[in-house]
C-alpha positions in Angstrom: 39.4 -9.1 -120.3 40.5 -7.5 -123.3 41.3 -9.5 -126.5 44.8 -9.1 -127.9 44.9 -12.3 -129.5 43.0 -14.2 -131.7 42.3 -17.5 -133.3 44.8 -16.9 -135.9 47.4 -15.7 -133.6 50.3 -17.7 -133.9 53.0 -19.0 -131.5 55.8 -17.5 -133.1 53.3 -13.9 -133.1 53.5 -14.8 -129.1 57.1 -15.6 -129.5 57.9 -12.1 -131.0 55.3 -10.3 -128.7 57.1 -7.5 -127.2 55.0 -8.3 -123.7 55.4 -12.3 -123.6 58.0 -13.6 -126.1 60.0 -13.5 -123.4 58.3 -15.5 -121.3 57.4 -18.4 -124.2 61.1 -20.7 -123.4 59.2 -20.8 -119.7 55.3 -21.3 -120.6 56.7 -24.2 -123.6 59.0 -25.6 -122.1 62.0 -27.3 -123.1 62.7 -25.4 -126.5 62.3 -28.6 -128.7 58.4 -28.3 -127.5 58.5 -24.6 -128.3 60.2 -25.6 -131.9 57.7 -28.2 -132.5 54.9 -26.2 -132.0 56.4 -22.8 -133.1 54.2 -22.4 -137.0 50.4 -23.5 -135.2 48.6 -21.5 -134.0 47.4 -21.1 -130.5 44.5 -22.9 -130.7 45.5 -25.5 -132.5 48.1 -26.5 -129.7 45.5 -25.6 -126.9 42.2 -25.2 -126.4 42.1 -22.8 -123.8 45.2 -21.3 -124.4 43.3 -18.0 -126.0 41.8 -16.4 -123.0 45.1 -17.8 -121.2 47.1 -15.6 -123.1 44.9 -13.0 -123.4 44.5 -13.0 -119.5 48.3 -12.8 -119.4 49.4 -10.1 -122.0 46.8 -8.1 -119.9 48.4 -9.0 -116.1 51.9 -7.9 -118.0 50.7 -4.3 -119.1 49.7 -3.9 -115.9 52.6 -4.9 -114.0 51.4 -7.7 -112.7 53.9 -10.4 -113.6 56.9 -11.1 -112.5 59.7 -14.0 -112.7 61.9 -14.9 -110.3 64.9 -17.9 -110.5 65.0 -19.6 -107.6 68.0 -22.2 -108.2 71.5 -20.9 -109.5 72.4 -24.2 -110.3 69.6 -24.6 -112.6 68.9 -21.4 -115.1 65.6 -22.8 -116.1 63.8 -23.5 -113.4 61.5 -20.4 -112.8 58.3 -19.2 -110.9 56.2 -16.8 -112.9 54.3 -14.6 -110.0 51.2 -13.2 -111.2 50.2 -10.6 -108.3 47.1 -8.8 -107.0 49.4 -7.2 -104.5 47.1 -6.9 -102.2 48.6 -9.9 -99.8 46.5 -12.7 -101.3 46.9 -16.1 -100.4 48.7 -18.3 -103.0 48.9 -21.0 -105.2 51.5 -22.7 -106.7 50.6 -23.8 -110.4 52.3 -26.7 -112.1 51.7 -28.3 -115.4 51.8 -31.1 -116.8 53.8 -32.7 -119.6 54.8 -36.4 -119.2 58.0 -35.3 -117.0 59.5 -34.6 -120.4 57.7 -30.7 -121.0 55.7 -28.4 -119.3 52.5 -27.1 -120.9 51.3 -24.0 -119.3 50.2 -22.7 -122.4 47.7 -25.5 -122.5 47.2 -25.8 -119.0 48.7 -23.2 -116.2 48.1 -20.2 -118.1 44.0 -21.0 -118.2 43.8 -22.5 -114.7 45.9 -19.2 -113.8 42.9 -16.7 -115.2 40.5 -19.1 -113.5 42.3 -19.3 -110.2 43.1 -15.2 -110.5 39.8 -14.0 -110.7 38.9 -15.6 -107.5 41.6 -13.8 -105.6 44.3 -15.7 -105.5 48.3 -14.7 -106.3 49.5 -17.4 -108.8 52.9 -19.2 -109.2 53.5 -20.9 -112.6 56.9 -23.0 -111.8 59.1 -24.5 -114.6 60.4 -27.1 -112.9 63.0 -29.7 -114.3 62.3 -33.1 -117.0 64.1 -35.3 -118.6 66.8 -36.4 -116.7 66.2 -33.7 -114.4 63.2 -35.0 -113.4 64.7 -38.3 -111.8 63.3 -38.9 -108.7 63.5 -35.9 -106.2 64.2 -33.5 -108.9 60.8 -31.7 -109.6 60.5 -31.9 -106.1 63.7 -29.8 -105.3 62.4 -27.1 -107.7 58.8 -27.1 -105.9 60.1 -27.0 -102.5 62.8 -24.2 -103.5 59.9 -22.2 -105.0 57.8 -22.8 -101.8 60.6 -21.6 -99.6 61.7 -18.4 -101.9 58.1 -17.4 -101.6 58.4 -17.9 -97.3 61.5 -16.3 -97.5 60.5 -12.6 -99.1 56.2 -12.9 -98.6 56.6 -9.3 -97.3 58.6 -8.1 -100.8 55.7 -10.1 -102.8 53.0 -9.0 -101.0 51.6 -12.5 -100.3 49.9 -14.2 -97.4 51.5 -17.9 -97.4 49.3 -19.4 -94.9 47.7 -22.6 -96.3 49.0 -22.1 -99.4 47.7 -24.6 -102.3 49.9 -26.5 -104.8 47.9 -27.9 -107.8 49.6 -29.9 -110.1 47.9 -31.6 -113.7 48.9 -35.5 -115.3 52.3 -35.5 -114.4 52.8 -32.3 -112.4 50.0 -34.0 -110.3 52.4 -37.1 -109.8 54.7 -34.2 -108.0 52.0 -32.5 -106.8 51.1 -35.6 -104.6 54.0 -36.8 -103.4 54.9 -33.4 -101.9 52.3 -34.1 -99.7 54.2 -37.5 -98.4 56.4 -37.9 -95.4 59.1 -39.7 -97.6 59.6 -37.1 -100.7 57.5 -34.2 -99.6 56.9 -31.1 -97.7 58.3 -32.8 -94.2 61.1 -34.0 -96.0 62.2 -30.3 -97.4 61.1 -28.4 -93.5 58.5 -26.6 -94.7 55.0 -25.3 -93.4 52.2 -28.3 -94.3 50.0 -27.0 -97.5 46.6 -26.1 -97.2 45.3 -28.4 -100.0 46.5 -30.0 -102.9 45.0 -30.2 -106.2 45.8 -33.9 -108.3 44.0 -32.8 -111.9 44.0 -36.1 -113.7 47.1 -36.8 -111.8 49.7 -39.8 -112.0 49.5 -41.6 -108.7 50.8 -44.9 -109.0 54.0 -45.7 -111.3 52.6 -49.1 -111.6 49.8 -48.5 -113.8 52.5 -47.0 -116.5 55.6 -48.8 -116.7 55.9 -47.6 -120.2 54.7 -44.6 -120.0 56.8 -41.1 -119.6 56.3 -40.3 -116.0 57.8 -43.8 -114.9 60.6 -43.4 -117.6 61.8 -39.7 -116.3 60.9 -40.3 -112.8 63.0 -43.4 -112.7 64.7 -44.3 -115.5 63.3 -48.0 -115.8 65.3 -48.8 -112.4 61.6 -50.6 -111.8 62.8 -53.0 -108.5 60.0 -53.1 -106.0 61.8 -50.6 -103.6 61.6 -47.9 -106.2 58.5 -48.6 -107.5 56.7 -48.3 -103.8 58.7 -45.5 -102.8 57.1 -43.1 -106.1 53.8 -44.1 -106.1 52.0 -41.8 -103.8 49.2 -43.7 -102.9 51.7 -46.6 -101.3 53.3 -43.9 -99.1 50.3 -41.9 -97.8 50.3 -41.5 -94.4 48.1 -39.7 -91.3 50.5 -36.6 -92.4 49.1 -36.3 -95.6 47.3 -32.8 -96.6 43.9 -32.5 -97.7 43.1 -32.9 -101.1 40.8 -32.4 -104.2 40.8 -35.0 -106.5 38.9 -34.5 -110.3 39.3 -37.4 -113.5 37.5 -38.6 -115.9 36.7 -42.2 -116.6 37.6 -42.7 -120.3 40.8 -40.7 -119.6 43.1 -42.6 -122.7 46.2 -41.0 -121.2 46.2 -41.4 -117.7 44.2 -44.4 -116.6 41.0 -43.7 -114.1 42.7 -46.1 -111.7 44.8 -43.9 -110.5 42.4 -41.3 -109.1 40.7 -44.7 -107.3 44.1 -45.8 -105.6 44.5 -42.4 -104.1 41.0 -42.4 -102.7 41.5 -45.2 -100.9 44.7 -44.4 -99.9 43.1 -41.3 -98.4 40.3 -42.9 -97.0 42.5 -45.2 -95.1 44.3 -43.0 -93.6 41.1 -40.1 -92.8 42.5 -37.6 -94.6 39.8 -34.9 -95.2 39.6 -34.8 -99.4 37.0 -34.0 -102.4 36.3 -36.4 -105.1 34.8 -35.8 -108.3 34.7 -38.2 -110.7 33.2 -38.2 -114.6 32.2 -40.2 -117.2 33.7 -38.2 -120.0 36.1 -35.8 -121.1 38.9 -37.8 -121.8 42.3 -35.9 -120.7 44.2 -32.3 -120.5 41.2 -30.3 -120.3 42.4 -27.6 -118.9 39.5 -25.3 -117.4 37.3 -27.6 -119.2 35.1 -24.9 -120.3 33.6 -27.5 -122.9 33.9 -30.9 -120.8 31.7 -32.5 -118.0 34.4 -31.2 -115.9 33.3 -27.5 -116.9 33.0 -25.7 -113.4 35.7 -27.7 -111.3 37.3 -24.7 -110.3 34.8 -23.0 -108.6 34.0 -26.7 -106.9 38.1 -26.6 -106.3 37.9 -23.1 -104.5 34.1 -24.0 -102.4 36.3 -27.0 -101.0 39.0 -25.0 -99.9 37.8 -22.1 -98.5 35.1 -24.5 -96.7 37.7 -24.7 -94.1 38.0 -20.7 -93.4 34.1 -20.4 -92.3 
């Protein structure tokens, strides 16, 4: 990979890159995360953003990127396809960001590099927060993504057959619940997804009332209807997809429960998953390169593609 940025790179140098400034309103997203982040430099807003970016710039020059809008009646909502062209099977990338910003520059654009080199065509969705994000409304961008892909596979030169969707902290809130019957890929007619990914994921709104994901998702309406109804691990069912699972312990942000509620959930139910747990590492790692986690991708990918020997 060559190396057009640096640690002093800035993100308002990204911002005015002829190659990606256009792409920065979509990778920090809404622009009040942009603004507030606009004078640091890259690595001080993300670890791993360095190779991300680097990784990116270099897909761009070589015509590998491209964005499509997949909702008229929302302008922002995008999927950044990063392509091998070569019909590669695909995964869908989402970020997280407390329902109230995605972060790709801290974590799509690293787990994208990762993810590329193994072979796979990437999709980087902005998908809607704030009040956008009430209830179904991530959802409706994912599932519209999902069935733009379907729709022109042959124009994108992809193979959509047991595609993954791998969604981190909040993205991994909608990540799993477009695996359920209720809010998920039944629910939108489309084809069942290979595997999901839940990266230190949001499961159950009851473990954070006051946090952002249960404040977007539903706007303190907290009766006991709602409450079951969005958290995935109360509406898991013999439908679900199978599904890696990766957290760590002391994880300040997003509390270890969750992963253990899903588990169960999944075990109940005999729904073929991966588990990994660890002691350390705390949360939005990323790739991980310097955490316990370090390697999770390639334990991510062995899982999946167990099923194709």
């Amino acid at each position: 990979m060559k190396h057009y940025f640096n640690e002093k790179t800035s993100i308002i140098d990204l911002c005015n890159d002829k190659d990606i400034g256009k792409y920065m309103p979509f990778l920090y997203y809404p622009k009040r995360y942009l603004d507030n982040v606009i004078n640091q430099t890259l690595i001080q807003t993300a670890r791993y953003g360095l190779d991300g970016f680097n990784f990116f710039k270099e897909k761009i020059i070589e015509g590998s990127v491209k964005q499509f809008f997949v909702n008229k009646e929302k302008p922002d909502v995008s999927i950044i396809h990063i392509s091998h062209n070569n019909n590669s099977k695909v995964i869908f990338v989402l970020s997280g960001g407390g329902l109230y910003s995605v972060c790709h520059g801290i974590e799509g654009l690293p787990i994208a590099s990762k993810l590329f080199d193994k072979g796979y065509d990437i999709f980087l969705l902005t998908y809607s927060i704030d009040d956008g994000a009430y209830k179904n409304g991530p959802l409706d961008d994912l599932s519209s993504a999902i069935h733009y892909c379907l729709n022109h596979k042959q124009e994108l030169n992809i193979n959509m057959n047991d595609y993954i969707v791998l969604g981190a902290s909040a993205a991994g809130f909608v990540t799993g619940h477009f695996g359920t019957t209720l809010n998920g890929y039944i629910k939108y007619d489309l084809p069942k997804p290979g595997l999901l990914a839940l990266i230190y994921p949001v499961i159950n709104l009851r473990t954070c009332l006051n946090e952002q994901t249960a404040i977007y998702c539903l706007r303190r309406e907290y009766s006991e209807t709602n409450l079951h109804n969005w958290s995935v691990d109360e509406i898991v069912d013999s439908n679900y997809p199978r599904t890696f699972i990766i957290h760590c312990e002391d994880d300040p942000i997003v509390t270890f429960e969750n992963a253990q509620r899903m588990v169960n959930s999944l075990k109940k139910y005999h729904i073929p998953h991966f588990f990994r747990s660890y002691k350390t590492g705390g949360h939005g790692w990323s790739i991980a390169n310097e955490e316990s986690a370090r390697g999770w991708v390639d334990l991510l990918i062995d899982y999946y593609e167990q099923k194709e020997k």
